[in-house]
C-alpha positions as protocol buffer text, in pm:
chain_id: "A"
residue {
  index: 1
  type: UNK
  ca { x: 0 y: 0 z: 0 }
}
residue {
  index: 2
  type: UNK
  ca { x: 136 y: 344 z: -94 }
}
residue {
  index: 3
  type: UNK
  ca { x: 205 y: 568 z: 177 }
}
residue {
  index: 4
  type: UNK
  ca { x: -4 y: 833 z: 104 }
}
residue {
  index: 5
  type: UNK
  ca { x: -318 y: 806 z: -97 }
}
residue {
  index: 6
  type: UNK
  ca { x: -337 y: 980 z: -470 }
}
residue {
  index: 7
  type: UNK
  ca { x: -359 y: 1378 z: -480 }
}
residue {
  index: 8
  type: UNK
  ca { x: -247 y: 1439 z: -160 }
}
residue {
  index: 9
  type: UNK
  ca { x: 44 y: 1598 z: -106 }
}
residue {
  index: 10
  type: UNK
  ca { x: 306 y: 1470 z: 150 }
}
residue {
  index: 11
  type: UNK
  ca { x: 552 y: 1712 z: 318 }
}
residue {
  index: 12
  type: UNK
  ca { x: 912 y: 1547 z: 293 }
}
residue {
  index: 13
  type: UNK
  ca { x: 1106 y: 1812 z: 398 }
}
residue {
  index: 14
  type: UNK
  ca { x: 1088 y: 2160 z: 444 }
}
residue {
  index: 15
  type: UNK
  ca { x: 1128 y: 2258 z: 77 }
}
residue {
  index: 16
  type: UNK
  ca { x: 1009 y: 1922 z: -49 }
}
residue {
  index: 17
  type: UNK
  ca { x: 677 y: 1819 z: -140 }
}
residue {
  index: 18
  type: UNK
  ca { x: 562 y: 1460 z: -334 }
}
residue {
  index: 19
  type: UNK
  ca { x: 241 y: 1404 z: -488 }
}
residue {
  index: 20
  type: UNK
  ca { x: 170 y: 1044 z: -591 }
}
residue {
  index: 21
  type: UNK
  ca { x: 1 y: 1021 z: -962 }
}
residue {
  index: 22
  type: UNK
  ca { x: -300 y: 780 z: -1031 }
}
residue {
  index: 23
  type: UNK
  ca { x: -116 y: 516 z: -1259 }
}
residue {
  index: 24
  type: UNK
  ca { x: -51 y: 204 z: -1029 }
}
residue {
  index: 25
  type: UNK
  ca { x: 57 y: -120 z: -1234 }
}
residue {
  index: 26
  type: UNK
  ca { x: 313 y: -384 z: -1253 }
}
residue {
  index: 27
  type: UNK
  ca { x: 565 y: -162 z: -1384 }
}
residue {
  index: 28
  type: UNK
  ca { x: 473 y: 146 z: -1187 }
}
residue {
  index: 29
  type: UNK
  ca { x: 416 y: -4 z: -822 }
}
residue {
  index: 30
  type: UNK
  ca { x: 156 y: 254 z: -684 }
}
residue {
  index: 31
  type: UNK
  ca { x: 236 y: 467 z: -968 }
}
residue {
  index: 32
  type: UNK
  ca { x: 505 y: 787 z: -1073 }
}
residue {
  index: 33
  type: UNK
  ca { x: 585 y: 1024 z: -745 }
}
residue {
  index: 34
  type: UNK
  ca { x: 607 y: 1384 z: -841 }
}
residue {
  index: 35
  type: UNK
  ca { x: 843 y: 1612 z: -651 }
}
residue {
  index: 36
  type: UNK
  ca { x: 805 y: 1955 z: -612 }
}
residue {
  index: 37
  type: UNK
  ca { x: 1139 y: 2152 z: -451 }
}
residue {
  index: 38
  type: UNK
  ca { x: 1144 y: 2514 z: -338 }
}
residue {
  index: 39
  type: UNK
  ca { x: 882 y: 2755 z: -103 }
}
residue {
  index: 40
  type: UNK
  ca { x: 829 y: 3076 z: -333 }
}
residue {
  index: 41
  type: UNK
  ca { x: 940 y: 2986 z: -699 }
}
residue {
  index: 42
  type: UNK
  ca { x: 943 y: 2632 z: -756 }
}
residue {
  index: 43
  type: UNK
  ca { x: 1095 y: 2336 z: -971 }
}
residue {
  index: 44
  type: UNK
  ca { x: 813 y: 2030 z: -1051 }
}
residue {
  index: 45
  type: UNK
  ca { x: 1016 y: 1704 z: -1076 }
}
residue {
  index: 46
  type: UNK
  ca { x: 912 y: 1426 z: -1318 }
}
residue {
  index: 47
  type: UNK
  ca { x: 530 y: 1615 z: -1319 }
}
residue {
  index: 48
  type: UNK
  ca { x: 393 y: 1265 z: -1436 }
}
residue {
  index: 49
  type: UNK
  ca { x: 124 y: 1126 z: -1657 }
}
residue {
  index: 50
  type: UNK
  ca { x: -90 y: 1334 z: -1860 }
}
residue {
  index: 51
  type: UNK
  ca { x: -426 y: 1297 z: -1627 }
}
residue {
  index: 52
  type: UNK
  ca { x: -646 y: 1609 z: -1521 }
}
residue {
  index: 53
  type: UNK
  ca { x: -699 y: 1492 z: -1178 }
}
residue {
  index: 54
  type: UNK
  ca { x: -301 y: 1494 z: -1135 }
}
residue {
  index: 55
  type: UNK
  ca { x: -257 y: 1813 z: -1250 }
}
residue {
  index: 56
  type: UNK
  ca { x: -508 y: 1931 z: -1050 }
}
residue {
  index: 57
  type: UNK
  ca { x: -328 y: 1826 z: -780 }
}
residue {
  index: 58
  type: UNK
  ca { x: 22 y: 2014 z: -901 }
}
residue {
  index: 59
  type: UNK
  ca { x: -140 y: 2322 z: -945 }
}
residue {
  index: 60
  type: UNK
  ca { x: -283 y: 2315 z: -616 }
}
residue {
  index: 61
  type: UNK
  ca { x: 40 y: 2249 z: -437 }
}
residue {
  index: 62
  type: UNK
  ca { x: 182 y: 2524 z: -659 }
}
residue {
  index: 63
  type: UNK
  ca { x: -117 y: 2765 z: -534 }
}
residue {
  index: 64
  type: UNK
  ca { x: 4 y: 3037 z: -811 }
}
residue {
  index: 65
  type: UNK
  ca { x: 401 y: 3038 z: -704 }
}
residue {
  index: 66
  type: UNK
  ca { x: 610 y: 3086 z: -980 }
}
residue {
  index: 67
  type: UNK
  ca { x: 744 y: 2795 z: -1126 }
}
residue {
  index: 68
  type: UNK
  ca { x: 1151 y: 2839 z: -1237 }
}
residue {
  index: 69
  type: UNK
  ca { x: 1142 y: 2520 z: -1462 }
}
residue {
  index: 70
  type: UNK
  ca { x: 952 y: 2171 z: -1488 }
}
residue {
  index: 71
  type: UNK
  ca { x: 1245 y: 1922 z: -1410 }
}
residue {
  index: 72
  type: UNK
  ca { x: 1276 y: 1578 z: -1602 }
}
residue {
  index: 73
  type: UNK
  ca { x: 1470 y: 1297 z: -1532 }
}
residue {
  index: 74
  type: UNK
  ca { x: 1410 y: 1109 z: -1842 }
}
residue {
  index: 75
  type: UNK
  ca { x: 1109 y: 1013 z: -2126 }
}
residue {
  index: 76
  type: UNK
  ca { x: 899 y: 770 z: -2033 }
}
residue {
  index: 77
  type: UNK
  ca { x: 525 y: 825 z: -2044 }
}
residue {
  index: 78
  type: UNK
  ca { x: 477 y: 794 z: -1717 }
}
residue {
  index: 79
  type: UNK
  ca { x: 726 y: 1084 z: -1615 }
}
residue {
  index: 80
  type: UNK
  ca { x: 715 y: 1369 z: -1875 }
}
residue {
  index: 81
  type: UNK
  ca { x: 358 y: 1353 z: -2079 }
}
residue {
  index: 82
  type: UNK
  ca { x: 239 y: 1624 z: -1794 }
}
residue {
  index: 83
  type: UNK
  ca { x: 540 y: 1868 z: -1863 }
}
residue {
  index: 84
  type: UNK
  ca { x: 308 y: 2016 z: -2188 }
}
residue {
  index: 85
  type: UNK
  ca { x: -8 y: 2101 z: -1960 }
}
residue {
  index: 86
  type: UNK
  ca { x: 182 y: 2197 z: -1700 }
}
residue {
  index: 87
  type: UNK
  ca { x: 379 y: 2456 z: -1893 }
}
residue {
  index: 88
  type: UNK
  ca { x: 119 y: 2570 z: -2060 }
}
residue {
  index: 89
  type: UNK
  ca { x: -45 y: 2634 z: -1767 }
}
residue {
  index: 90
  type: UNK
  ca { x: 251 y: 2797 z: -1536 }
}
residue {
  index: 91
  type: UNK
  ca { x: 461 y: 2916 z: -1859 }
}
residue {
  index: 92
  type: UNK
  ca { x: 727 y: 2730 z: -1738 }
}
residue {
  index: 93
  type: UNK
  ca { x: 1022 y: 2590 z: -1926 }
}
residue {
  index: 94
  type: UNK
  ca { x: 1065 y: 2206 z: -1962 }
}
residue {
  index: 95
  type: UNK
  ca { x: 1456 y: 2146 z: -1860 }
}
residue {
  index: 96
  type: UNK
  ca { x: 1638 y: 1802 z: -1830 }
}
residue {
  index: 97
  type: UNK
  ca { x: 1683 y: 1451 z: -2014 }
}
residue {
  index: 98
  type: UNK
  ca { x: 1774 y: 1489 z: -2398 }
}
residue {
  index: 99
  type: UNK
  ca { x: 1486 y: 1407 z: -2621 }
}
residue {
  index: 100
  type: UNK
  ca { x: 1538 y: 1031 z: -2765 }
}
residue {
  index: 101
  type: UNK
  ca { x: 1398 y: 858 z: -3106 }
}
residue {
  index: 102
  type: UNK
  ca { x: 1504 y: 510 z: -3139 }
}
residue {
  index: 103
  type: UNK
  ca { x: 1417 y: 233 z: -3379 }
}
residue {
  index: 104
  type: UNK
  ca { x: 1262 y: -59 z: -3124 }
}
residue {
  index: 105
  type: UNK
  ca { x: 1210 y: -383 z: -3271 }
}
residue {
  index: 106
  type: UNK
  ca { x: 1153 y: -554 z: -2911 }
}
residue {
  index: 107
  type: UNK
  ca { x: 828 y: -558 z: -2710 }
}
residue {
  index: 108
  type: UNK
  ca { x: 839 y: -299 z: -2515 }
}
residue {
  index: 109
  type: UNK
  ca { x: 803 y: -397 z: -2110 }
}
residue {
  index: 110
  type: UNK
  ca { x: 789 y: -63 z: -1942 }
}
residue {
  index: 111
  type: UNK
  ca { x: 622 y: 233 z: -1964 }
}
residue {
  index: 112
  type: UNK
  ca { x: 707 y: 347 z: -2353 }
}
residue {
  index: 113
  type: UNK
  ca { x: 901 y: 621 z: -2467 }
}
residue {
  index: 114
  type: UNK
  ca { x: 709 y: 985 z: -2470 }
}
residue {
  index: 115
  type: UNK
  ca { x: 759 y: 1088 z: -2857 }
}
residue {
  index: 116
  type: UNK
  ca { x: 639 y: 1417 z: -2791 }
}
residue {
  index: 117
  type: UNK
  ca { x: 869 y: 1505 z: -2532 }
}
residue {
  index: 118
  type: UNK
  ca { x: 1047 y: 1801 z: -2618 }
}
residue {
  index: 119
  type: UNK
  ca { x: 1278 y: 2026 z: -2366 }
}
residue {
  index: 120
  type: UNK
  ca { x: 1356 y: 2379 z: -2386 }
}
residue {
  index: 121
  type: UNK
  ca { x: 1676 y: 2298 z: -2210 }
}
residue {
  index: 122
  type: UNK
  ca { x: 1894 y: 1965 z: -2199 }
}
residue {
  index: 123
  type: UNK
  ca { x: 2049 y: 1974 z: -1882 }
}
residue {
  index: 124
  type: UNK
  ca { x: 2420 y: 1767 z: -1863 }
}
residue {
  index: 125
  type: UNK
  ca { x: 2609 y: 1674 z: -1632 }
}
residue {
  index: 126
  type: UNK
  ca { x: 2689 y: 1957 z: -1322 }
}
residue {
  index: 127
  type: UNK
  ca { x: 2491 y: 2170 z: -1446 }
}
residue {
  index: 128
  type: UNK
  ca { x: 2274 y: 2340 z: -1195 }
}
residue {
  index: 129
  type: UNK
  ca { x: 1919 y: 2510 z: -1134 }
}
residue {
  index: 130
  type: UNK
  ca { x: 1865 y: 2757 z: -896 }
}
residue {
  index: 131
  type: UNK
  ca { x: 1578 y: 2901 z: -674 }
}
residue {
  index: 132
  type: UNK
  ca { x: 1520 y: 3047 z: -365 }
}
residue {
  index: 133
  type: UNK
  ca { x: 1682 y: 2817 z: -116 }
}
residue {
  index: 134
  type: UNK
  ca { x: 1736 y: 2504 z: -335 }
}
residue {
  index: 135
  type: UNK
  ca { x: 2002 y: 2375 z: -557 }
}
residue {
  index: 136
  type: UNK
  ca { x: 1931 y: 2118 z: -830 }
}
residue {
  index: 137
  type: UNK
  ca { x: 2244 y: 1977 z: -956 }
}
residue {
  index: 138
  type: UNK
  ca { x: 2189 y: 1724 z: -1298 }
}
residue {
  index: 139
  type: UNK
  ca { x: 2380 y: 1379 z: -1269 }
}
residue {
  index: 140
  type: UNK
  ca { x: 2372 y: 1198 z: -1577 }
}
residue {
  index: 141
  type: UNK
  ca { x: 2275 y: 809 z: -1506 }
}
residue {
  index: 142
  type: UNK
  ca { x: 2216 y: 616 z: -1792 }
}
residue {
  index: 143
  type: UNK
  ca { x: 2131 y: 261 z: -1800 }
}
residue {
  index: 144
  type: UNK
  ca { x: 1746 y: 244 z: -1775 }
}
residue {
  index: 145
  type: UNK
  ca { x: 1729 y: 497 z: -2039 }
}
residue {
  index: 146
  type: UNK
  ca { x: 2036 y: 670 z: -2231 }
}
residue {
  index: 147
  type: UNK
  ca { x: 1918 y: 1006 z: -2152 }
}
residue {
  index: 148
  type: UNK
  ca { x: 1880 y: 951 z: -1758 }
}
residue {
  index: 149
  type: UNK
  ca { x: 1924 y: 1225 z: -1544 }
}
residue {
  index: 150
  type: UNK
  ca { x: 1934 y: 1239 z: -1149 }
}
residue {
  index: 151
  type: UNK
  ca { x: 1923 y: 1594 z: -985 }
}
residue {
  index: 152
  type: UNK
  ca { x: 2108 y: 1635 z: -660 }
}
residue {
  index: 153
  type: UNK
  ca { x: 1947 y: 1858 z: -334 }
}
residue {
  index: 154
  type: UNK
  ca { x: 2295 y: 1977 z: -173 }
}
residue {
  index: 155
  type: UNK
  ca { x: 2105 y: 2193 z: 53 }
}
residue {
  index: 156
  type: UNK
  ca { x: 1958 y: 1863 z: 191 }
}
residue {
  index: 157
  type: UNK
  ca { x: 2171 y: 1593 z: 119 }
}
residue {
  index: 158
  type: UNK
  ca { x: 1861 y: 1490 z: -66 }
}
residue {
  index: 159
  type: UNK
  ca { x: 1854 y: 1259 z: -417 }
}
residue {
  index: 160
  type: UNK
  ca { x: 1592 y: 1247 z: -714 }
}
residue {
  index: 161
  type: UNK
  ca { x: 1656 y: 949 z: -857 }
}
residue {
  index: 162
  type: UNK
  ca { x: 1419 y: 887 z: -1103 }
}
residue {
  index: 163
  type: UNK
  ca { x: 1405 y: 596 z: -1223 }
}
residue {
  index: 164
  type: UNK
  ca { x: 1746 y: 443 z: -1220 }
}
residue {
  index: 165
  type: UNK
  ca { x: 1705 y: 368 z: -831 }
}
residue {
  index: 166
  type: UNK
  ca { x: 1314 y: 268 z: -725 }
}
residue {
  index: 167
  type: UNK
  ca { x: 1253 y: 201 z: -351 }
}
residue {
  index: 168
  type: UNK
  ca { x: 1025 y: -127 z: -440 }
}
residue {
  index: 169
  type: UNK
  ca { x: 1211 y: -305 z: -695 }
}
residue {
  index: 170
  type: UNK
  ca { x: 1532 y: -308 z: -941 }
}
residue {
  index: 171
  type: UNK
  ca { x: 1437 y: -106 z: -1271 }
}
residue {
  index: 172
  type: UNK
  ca { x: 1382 y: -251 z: -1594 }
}
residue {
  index: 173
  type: UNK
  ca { x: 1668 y: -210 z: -1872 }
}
residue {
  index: 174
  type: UNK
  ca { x: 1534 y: -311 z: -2223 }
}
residue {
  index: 175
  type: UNK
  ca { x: 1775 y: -231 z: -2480 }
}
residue {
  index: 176
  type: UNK
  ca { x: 1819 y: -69 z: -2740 }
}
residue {
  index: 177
  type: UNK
  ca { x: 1768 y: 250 z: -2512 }
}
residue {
  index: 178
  type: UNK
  ca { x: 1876 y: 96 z: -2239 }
}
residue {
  index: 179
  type: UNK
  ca { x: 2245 y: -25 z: -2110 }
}
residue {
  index: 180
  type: UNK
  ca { x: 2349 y: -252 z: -1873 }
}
residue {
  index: 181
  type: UNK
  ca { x: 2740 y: -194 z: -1879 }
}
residue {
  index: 182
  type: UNK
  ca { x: 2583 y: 209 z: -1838 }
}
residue {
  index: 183
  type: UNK
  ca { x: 2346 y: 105 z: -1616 }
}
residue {
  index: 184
  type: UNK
  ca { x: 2636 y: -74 z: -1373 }
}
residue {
  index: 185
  type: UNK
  ca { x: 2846 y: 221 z: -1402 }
}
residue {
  index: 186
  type: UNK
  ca { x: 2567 y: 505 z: -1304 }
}
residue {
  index: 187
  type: UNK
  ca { x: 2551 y: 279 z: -1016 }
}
residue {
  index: 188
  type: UNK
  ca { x: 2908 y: 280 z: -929 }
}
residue {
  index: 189
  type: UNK
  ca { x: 2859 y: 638 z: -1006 }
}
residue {
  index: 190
  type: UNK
  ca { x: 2595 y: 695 z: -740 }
}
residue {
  index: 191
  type: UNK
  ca { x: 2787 y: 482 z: -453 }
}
residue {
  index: 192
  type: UNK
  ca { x: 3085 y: 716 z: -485 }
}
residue {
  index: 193
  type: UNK
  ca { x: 2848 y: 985 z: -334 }
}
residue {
  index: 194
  type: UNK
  ca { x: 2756 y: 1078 z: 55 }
}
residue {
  index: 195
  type: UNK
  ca { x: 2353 y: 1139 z: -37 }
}
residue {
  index: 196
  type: UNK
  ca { x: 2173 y: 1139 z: 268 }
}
residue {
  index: 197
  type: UNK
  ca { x: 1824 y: 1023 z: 89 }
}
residue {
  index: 198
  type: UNK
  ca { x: 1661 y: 945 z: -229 }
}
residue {
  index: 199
  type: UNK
  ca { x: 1318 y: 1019 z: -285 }
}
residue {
  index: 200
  type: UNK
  ca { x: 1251 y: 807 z: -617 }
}
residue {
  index: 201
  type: UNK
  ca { x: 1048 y: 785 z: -872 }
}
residue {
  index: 202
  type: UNK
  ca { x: 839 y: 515 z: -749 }
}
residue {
  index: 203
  type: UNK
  ca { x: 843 y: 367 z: -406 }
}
residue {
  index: 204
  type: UNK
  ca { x: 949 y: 430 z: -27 }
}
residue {
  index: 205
  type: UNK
  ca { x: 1199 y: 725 z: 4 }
}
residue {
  index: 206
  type: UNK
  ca { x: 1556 y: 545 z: 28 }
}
residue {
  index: 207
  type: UNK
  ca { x: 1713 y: 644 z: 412 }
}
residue {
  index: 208
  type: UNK
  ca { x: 2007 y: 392 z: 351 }
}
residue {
  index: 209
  type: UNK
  ca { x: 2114 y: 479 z: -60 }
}
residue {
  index: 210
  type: UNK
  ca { x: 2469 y: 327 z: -77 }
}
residue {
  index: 211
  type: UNK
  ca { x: 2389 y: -1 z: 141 }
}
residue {
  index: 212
  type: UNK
  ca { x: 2070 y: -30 z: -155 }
}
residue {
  index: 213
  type: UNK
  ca { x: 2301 y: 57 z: -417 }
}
residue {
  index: 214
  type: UNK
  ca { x: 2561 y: -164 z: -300 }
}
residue {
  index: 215
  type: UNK
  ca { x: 2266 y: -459 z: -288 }
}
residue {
  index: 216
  type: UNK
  ca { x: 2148 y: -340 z: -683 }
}
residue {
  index: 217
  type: UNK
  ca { x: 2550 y: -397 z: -862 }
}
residue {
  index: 218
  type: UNK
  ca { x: 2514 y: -715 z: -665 }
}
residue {
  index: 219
  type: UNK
  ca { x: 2209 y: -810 z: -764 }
}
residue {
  index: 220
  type: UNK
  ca { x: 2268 y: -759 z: -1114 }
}
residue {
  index: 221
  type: UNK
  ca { x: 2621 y: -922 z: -1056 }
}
residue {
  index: 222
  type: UNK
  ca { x: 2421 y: -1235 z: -955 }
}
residue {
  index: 223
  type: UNK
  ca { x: 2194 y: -1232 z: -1238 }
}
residue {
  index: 224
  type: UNK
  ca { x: 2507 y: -1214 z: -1447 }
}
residue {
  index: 225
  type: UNK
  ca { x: 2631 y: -1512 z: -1323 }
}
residue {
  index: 226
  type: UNK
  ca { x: 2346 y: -1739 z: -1325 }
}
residue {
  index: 227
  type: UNK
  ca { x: 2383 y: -1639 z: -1690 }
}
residue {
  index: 228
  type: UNK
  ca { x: 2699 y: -1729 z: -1769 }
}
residue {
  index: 229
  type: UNK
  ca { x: 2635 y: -2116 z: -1558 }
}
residue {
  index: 230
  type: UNK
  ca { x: 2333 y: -2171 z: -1761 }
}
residue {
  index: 231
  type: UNK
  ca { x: 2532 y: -2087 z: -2111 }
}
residue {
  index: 232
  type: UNK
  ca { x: 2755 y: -2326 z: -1964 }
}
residue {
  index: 233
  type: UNK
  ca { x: 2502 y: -2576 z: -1950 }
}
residue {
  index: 234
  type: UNK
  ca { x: 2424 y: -2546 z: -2322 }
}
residue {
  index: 235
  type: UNK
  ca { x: 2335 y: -2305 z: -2553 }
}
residue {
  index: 236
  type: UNK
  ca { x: 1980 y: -2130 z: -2440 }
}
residue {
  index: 237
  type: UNK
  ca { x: 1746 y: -1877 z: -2602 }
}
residue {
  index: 238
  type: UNK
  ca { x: 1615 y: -1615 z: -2355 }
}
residue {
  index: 239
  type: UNK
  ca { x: 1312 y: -1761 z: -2270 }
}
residue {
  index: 240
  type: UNK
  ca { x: 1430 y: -2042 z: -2148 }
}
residue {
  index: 241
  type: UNK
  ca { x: 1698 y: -1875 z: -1927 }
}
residue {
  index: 242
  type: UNK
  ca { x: 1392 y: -1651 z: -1789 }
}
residue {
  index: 243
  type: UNK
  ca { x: 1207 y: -1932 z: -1677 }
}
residue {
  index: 244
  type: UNK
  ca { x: 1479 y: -2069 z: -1492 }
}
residue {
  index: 245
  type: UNK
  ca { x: 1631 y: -1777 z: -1362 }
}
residue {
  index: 246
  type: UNK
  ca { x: 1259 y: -1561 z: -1240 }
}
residue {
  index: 247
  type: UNK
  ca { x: 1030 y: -1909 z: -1097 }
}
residue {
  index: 248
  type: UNK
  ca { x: 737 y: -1770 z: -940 }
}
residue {
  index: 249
  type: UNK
  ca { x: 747 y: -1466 z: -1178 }
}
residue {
  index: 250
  type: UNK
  ca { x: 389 y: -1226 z: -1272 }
}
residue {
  index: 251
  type: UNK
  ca { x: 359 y: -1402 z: -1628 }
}
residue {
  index: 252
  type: UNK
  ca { x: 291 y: -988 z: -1674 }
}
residue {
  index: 253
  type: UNK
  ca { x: 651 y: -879 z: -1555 }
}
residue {
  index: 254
  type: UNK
  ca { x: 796 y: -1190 z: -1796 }
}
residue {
  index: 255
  type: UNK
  ca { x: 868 y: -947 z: -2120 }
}
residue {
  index: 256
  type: UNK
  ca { x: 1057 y: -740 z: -1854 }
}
residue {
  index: 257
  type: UNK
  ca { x: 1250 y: -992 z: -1726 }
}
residue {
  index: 258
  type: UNK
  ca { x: 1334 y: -1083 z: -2112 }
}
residue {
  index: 259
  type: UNK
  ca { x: 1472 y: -757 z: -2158 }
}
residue {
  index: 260
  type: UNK
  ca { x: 1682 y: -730 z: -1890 }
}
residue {
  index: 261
  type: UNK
  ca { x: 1805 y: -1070 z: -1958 }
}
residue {
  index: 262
  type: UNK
  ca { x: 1894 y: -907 z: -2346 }
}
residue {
  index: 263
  type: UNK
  ca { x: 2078 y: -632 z: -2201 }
}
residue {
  index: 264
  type: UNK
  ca { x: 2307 y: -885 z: -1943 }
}
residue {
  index: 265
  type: UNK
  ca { x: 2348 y: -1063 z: -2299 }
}
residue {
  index: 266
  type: UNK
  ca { x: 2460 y: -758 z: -2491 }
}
residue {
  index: 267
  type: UNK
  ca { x: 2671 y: -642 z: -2159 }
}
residue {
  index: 268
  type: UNK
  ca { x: 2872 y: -988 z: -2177 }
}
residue {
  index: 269
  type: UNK
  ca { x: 2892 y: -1028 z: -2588 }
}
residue {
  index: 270
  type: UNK
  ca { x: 3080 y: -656 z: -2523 }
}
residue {
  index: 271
  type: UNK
  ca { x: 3279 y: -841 z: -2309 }
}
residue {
  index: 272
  type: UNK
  ca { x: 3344 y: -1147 z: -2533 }
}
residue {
  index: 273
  type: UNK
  ca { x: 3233 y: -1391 z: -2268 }
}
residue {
  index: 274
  type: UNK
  ca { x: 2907 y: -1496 z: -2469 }
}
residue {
  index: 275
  type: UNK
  ca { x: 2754 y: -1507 z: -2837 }
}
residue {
  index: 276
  type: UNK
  ca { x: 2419 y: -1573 z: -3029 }
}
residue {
  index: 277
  type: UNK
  ca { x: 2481 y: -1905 z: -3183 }
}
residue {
  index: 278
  type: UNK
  ca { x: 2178 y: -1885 z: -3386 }
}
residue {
  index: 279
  type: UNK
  ca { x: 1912 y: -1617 z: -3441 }
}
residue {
  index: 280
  type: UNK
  ca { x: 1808 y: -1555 z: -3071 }
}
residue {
  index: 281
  type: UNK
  ca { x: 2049 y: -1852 z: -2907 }
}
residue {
  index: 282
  type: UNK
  ca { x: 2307 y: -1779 z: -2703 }
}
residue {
  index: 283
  type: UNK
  ca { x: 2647 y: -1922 z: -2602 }
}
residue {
  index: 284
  type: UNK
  ca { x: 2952 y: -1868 z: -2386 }
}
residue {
  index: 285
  type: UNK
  ca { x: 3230 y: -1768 z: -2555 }
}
């Protein structure tokens, strides 16, 4: 259960607000959590999913403050669709992740890309935005998208995420937009800091981030090599690694699972420790 219901917003910190949208689902958990930074002007984190009652629920929180820019960590339909109304309605720029077009063949097992997502201002790496009393400070993460951005609180010690870290589960990465080998090393990344908190995209807020980020590169490390000892087995399409390596799994969260599995594959054949054999059949070595 989330801990706060839809709409209503939840006072993290003194200059932090979150507002849970209305778009639970596998993929989601109880759906995207909006962050709103600042007391007089304002900067609207990952606004959300285009849904009236949601930004109904920004612009009340707002209450007419002026709002310096609508923040985006990266372009998934269930972070930036809102950024369009919401400008239009507060005239405030859209600033953050790069806009991506990519050619997918794959089934697609998160959210979707938002194809109309279009920034005023691509934010990289350091660079900083700047109210009254807050500090947002871009950290480029790829891995569960290429254009991933987290944004640093220094005031607070505080951490937006996104989506690269969740507090209720390990993100999806489904090439071709997304990149384990980046993926590992935004995590190393993120473990070299001293953040005090996250406050993610979707789940709890994170009071421990390096022990969880520590526990993510070894997850992943795992997952890696139960890989590698099933290629060693025989040669395997994915499927059949998936339902060896995820028993017990939501048949729903299977095509995620899939694509994960891909990018572990394409993180290892950059590695030369495994090949496809045949069209879709992989092998070590």
């Amino acid at each position: 259960m989330p801990e706060h219901p839809t709409g209503v917003p939840v006072q993290l910190e003194p200059i932090v607000t979150r507002i849970l949208a209305p778009n639970p689902s596998p993929f989601t958990f109880t759906g995207t959590q909006t962050h709103i930074v600042g007391t007089n002007d304002l900067a609207v984190i990952d606004p959300g999913p285009d849904e009236a009652g949601h930004l109904d629920a920004l612009l009340a929180v707002i209450a007419g403050r002026p709002v310096t820019a609508i923040v985006v960590t990266h372009h998934h339909r269930d972070h930036s669709p809102a950024t369009r109304p919401l400008a239009a309605a507060t005239g405030a720029p859209i600033v953050g992740a790069a806009p991506v077009f990519v050619r997918d063949d794959g089934p697609r097992a998160d959210a979707g890309f938002d194809v109309d997502y279009q920034p005023d201002r691509v934010l990289a790496e350091g660079q900083r935005l700047t109210g009254e009393g807050w500090t947002l400070a871009a950290i480029a993460t790829p891995g569960h998208t290429s254009n991933h951005l987290a944004f640093a609180l220094p005031e607070s010690g505080a951490l937006f995420p996104g989506d690269h870290v969740m507090g209720w589960s390990t993100t999806v990465v489904s090439p071709p937009d997304g990149d384990m080998a980046a993926y590992m090393a935004s995590l190393d990344k993120l473990l070299a800091r001293d953040d005090r908190v996250y406050y993610p995209g979707h789940g709890d807020r994170i009071d421990n981030p390096r022990r969880l980020v520590r526990g993510l590169l070894g997850h992943r490390r795992q997952r890696e090599g139960q890989i590698l000892r099933l290629l060693d087995d025989s040669p395997q399409p994915i499927g059949a690694m998936v339902a060896r390596m995820y028993v017990g799994l939501d048949p729903r969260l299977v095509p995620a699972a899939e694509r994960s599995v891909l990018a572990h594959l394409f993180d290892l054949r950059g590695r030369g420790m495994v090949s496809e054999r045949d069209e879709g059949v992989w092998r070590r070595g």
